[in-house]
C-alpha positions in Angstrom: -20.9 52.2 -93.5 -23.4 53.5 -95.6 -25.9 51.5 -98.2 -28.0 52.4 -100.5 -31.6 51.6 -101.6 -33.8 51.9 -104.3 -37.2 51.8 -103.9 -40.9 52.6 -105.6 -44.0 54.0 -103.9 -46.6 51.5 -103.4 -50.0 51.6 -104.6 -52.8 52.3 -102.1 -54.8 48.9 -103.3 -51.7 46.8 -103.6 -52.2 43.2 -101.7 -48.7 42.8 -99.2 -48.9 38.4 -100.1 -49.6 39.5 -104.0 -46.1 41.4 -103.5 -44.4 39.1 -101.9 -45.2 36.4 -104.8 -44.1 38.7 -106.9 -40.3 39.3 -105.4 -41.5 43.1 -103.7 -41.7 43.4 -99.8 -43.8 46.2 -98.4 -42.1 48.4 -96.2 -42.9 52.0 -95.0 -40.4 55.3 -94.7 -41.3 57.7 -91.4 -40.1 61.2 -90.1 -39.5 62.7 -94.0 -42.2 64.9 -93.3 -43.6 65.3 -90.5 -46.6 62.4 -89.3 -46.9 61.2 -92.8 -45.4 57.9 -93.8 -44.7 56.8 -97.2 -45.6 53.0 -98.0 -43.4 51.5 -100.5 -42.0 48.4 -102.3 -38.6 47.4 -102.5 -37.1 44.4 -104.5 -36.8 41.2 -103.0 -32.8 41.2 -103.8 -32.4 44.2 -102.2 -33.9 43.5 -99.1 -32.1 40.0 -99.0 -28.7 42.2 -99.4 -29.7 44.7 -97.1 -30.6 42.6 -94.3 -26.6 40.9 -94.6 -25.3 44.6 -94.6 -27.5 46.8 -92.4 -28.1 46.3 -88.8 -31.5 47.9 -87.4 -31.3 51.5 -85.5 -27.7 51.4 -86.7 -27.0 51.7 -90.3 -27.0 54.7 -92.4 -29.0 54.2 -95.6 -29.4 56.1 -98.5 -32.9 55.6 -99.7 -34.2 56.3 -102.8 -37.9 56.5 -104.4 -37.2 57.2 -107.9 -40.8 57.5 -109.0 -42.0 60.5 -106.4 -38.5 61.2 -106.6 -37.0 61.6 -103.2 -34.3 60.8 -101.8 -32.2 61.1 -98.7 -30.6 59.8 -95.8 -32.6 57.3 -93.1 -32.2 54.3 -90.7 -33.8 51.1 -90.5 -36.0 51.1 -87.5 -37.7 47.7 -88.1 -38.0 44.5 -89.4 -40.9 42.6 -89.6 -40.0 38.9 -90.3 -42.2 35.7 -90.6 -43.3 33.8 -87.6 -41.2 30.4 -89.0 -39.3 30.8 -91.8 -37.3 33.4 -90.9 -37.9 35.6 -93.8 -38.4 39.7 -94.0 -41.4 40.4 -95.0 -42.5 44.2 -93.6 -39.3 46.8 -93.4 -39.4 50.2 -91.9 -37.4 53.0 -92.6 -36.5 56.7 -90.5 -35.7 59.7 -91.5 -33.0 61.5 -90.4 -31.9 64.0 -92.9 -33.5 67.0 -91.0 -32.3 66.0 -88.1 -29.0 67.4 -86.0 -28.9 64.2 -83.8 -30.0 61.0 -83.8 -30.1 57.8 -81.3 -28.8 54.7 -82.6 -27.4 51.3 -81.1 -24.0 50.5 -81.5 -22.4 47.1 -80.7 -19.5 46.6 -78.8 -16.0 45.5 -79.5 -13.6 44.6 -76.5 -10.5 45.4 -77.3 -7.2 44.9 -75.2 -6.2 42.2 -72.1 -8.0 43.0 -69.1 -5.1 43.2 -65.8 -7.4 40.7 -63.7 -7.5 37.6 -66.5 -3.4 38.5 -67.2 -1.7 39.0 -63.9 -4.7 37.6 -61.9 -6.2 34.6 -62.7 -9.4 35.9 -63.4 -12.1 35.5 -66.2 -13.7 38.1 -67.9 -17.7 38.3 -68.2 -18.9 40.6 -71.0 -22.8 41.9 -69.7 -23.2 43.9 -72.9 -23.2 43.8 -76.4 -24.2 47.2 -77.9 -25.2 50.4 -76.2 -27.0 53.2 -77.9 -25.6 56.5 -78.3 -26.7 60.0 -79.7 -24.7 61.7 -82.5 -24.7 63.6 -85.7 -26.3 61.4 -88.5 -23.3 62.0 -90.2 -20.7 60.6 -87.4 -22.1 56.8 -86.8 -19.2 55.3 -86.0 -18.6 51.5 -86.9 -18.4 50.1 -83.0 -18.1 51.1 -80.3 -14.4 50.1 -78.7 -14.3 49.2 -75.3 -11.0 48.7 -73.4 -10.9 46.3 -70.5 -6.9 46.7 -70.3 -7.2 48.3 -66.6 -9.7 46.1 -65.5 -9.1 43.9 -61.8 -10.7 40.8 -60.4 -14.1 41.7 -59.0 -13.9 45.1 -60.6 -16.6 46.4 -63.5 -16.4 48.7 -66.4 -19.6 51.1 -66.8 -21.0 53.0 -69.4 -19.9 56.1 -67.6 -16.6 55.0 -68.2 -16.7 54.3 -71.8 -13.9 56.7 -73.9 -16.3 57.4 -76.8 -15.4 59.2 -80.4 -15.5 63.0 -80.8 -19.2 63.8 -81.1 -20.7 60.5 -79.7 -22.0 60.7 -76.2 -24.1 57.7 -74.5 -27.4 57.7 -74.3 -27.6 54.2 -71.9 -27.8 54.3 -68.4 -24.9 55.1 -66.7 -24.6 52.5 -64.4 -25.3 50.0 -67.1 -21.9 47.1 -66.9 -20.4 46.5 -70.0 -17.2 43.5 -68.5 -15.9 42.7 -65.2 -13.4 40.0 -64.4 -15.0 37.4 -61.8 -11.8 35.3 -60.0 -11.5 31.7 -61.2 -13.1 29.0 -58.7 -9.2 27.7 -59.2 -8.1 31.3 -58.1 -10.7 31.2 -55.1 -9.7 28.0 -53.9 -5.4 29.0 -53.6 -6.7 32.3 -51.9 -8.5 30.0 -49.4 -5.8 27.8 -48.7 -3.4 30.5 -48.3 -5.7 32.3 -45.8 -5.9 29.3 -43.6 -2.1 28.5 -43.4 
């Protein structure tokens, strides 16, 4: 999914609380050029419908500064919000238009009946929500899909194990556990009783 943002430089002696009053939130765009960051506003709206759409180190966002103008393709590296209410109220954007790879986090989606909870009585524990991965800026895919079909009571799927899309490798640690299927306390109590007739 891709979104995309329009957005003004800010003014060097521009107050961030004067913004904010006035429906702008400060944020800050990284990486177009070297060490040199570019502070900017961006409309209250915007940010409220960007923050429902976009997910941080994940997204693909086509940002725009129509007064310098630039424009190009980037990532939401951070999100500043208030202490209390919840609000964003500092944003900062990546950019990855020069680059061939990038390393974003993906979230997970667990897909198929693992063998241990169907045939076995067992329950499935999920360890992991996202992982990150390194791929072309272009190629983010959507999730990350993990299947737990094969998996057995008191057996554990790893990131090394993960089938992932054509030009997506991990970047997590290998050993990381995504699921495993623990055995029932119902499950562990017929094995007991069977083992003592």
């Amino acid at each position: 999914m891709e979104i995309k943002v329009e957005c003004q430089k800010r003014e060097a002696r521009s107050k961030p609380r004067a913004m904010r009053r006035a429906g702008l939130i400060p944020a800050n765009l990284y990486g177009h050029d070297g060490a040199e960051a570019i502070s900017l506003s961006v409309p209250g709206k915007t940010v409220a419908h960007l923050m429902k759409a976009a997910t941080v180190n994940n997204t693909l966002i086509d940002l725009e500064i129509t007064d310098i103008p630039w424009r190009g393709k980037t990532l939401l590296r951070e999100v500043q919000t208030h202490p209390w209410k919840g609000y964003p109220y500092h944003l900062s954007f990546f950019s990855i238009s020069s680059q061939a790879s990038i390393l974003v986090v993906m979230p997970l989606k667990f897909v198929g009946e693992a063998i241990g909870v169907k045939e076995e009585g067992g329950i499935l524990e999920t360890r992991s929500t996202e992982i990150e991965v390194e791929c072309a800026p272009d190629n983010i895919p959507e999730a990350i899909e993990v299947d737990v079909s094969e998996l057995r009571v008191g057996k554990a799927l790893h990131v090394k194990e993960l089938v992932l899309p054509a030009g997506v490798s991990a970047a997590s640690e290998p050993e990381q556990i995504l699921a495993t299927v623990l055995a029932s306390r119902l499950t562990k109590t017929q094995k007991d009783t069977e083992e003592k007739k």
